[in-house]
C-alpha positions in Angstrom: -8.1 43.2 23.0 -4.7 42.8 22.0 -3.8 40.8 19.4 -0.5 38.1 19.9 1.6 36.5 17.3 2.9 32.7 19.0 6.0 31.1 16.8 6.6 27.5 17.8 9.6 26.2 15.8 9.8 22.3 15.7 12.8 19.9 15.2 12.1 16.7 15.5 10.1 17.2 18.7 6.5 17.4 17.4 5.0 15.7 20.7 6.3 18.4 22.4 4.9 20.8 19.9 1.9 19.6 20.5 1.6 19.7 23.9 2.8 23.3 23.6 -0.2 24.2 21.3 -2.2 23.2 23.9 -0.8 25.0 26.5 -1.0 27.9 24.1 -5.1 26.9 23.6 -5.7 27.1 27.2 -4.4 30.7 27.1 -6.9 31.5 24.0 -9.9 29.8 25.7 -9.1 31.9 28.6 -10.2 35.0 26.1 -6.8 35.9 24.8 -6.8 37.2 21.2 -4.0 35.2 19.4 -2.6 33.2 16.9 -0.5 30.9 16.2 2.4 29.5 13.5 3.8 26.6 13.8 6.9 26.1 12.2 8.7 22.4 11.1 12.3 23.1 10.4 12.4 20.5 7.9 12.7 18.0 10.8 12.4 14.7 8.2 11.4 12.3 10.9 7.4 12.5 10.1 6.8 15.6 12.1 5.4 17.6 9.1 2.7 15.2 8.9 2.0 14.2 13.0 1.4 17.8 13.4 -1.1 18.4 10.6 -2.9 15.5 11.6 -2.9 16.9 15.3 -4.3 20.6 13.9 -6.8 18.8 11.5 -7.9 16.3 14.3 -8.0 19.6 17.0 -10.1 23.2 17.3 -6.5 24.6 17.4 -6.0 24.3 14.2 -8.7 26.5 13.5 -5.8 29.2 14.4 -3.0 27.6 14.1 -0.9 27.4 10.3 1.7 24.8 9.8 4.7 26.2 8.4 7.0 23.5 6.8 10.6 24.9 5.8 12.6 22.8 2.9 15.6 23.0 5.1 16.3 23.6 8.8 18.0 27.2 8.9 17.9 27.3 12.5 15.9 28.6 15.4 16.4 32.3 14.3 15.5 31.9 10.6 13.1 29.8 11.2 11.1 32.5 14.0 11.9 35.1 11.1 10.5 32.9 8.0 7.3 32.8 10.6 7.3 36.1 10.7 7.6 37.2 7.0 4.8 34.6 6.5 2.5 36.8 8.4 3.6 39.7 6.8 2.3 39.0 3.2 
């Protein structure tokens, strides 16, 4: 089965994050092999937090990592600092 890498970068948005994590979920309990990061581009409204209290609360954070940035570097950096995070 192949395995799939899902970035979500937040800003500000993390409702909407959430609702995409479940999208996302639907897709894994439909037997898709994946994972997910999450990624908070230092948003500084709360965010961090409402999204670790969604993955602790939820099964999706079972494989889902929060990835909280200490400043917002944009959309690009923040898909790449996803990426170098699963490469170590």
């Amino acid at each position: 089965m192949t395995e799939i890498l899902v970035v979500i970068v937040n800003y500000r948005t993390a409702s909407l994050a959430e609702k995409c994590l479940q999208a996302v979920a639907r897709e894994r309990a439909a037997g898709t092999n994946l994972f997910a990061i999450l990624v908070d581009g230092s948003s500084g409204d709360g965010s961090a937090a409402q999204l670790r209290a969604f993955l602790a609360a939820s099964n999706i954070g079972d494989w889902t990592e929060l990835l909280t940035l200490d400043f917002n570097g944009g959309f690009g950096w923040a898909n790449n600092q996803a990426i170098l995070y699963c490469a170590h």
